[in-house]
N, C-alpha and C positions, 0 to 999 in steps of 0.2 A: 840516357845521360842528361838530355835538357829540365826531365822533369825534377831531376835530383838537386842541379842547379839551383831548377826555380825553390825546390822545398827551401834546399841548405841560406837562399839568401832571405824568403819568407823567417825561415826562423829567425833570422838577425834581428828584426824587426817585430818581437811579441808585443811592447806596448804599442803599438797602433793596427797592427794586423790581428782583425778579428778569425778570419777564416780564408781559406781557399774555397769557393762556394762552386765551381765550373774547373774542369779542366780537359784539355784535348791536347794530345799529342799525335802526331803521326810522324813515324820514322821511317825512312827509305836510307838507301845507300848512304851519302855521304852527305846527307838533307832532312833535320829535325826542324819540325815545325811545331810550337810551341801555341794554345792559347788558353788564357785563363780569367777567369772574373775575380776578384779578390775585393772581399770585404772589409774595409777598416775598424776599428773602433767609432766613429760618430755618424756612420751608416752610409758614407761616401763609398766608392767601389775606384777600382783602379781593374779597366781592362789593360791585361797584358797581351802584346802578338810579338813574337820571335819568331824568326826564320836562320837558321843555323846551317852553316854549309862548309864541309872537315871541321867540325867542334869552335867556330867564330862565328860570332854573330852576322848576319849579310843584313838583316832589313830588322827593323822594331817599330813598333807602336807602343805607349802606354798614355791611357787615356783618363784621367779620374775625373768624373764627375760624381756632382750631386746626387741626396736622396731621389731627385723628381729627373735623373739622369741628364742632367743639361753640364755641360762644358764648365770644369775650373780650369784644369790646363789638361793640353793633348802635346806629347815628345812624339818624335816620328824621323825617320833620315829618309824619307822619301826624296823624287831628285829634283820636286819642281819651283821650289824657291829658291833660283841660281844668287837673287840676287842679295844674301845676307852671308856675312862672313863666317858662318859654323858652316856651312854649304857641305852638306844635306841635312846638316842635324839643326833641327828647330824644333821652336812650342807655340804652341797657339794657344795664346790669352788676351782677353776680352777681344776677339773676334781680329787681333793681329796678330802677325807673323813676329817670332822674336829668335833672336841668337838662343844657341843651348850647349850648356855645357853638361846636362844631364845625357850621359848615351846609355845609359846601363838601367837594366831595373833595382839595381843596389842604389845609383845615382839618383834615379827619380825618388826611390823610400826616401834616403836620406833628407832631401827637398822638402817630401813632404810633411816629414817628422820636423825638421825644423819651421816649416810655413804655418804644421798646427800647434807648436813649442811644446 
């Protein structure tokens, strides 16, 4: 199921997704774990990590960097920055913590299709 997901919202997004270049799934009972390298149009990559538990999302990461792999922004709901008001969902750009209203991997494409116009 998660990797149909990830296709169906990839394809929303053909002008700036070059490819799916990596993908890993592992499914157990009632817990899809999800991860992928995804290539853009101008050679930037976007790692994806989902952890899915009964068909919801529980945990994400999606990370896009650079050609030379260094950090533009990283999305994550991890639980250790209590003290920002999206609490657990944040991004990390230029080396601080920020508020996010990107939780989705549809949320972060969107972001980034408008951040590269």
């Amino acid at each position: 199921m998660i990797e149909s997901i990830l296709k169906k919202t990839v394809n929303k997004f053909p002008d700036i997704i070059e490819r799916i270049e990596r993908l890993e799934t592992v499914e157990e009972e009632l817990i899809e774990q999800l991860k992928a390298k995804v290539r853009l149009f101008d050679g930037t990559i976007l790692y994806v990590r989902e952890v899915w538990i009964s068909e919801k999302i529980e945990s994400y990461s999606y990370y896009w960097l650079r050609k030379d792999e260094t950090l533009i922004i990283g999305w994550d709901n991890a639980t250790h920055h209590r003290g920002i008001s999206s609490f657990p969902h944040h991004k990390h750009l230029d080396e601080k913590i920020q508020n996010s209203d990107e939780r989705t991997l549809e949320d972060v494409l969107h972001f980034i299709k408008t951040f590269l116009g």
